[in-house]
N, C-alpha and C positions, 0 to 999 in steps of 0.2 A: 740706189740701194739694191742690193743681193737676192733674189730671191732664197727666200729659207729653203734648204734641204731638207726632205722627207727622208725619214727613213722607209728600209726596204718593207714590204709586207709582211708581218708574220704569219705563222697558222701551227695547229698543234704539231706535233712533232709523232708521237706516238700516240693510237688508237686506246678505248680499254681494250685492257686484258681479257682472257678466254678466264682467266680466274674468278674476275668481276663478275662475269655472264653467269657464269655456273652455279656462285653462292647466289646472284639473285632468283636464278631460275629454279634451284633448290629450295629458298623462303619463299617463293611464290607456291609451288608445290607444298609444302610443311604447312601456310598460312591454309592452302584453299583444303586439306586435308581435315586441319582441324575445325574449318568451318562446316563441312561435312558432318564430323563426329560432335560437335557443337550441338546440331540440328539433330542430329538421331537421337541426342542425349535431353534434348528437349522437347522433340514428338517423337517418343516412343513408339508409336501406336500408326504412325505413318508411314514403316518400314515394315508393319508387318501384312501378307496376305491374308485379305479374306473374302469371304465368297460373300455372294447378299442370300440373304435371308429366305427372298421371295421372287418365284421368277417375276421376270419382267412383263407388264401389261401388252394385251392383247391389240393393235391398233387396229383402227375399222377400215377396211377395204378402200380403196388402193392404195396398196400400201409403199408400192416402187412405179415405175414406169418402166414396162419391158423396153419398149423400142421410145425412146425421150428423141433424137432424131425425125423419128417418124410421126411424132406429135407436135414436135415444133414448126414441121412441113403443113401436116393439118390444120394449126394455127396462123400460120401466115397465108392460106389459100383461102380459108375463111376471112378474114381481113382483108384480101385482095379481094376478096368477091365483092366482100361490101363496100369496100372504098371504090369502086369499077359499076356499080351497080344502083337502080335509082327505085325507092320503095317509100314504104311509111316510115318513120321515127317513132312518132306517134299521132296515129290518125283522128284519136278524140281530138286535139287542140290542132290538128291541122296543121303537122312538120311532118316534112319529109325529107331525105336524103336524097341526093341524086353523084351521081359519078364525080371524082374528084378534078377529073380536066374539066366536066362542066364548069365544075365551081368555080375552078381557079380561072377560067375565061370571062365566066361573069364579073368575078369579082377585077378583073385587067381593066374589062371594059367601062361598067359600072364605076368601080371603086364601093368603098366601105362608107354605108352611110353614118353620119355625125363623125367621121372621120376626119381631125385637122388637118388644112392645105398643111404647104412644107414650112411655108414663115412661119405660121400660125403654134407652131408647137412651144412649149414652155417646159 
């Protein structure tokens, strides 16, 4: 038995029209036009300018950050200091800080107490 013949591939033949385009692109334009005039014909009072009333409140000191750069430098040299640095926490209950490679040696060596082995986790 024969195999069936296919026929050849079709495909469109001609694109749309520059005509097509143009009424669509015009009712897209007409549509969004009248959605415009829609709206202004419905909040009247939101197309027109107006001033307030009252100036605006005074805010209390500081109000910008001239140099923000040079305060984010002061922020992170302070945190370096105390991360690098070994002092009280709080010296009533008896915590103190100490330098963050200390810690992180202690804690290699030591390990973390009531901390589960590797099987042990759930």
């Amino acid at each position: 038995m024969a195999e069936p013949e296919l026929p050849f591939a079709r495909y469109e033949r001609k694109d749309v029209t520059f005509r097509f385009l143009a009424t669509g692109f015009a009712c897209m334009l007409v549509a969004i036009l009248l959605c415009a005039l829609l709206a202004m014909w419905i909040y009247p009072r939101s197309v027109v300018d107006r001033r307030l009333g009252s100036a605006l409140p005074e805010y209390p000191a500081p109000r910008l950050q001239s140099d923000p750069t040079a305060d984010l430098h002061r922020l992170l040299d302070a945190q370096m200091a105390q991360l690098n640095s070994a002092g009280w926490a709080d010296r009533q209950h008896g915590i103190a800080h100490i330098p963050i490679d200390d810690a992180m040696k202690r804690i290699a060596q030591q390990g973390i107490p009531d901390w589960p082995a590797n099987g042990d986790r759930k």
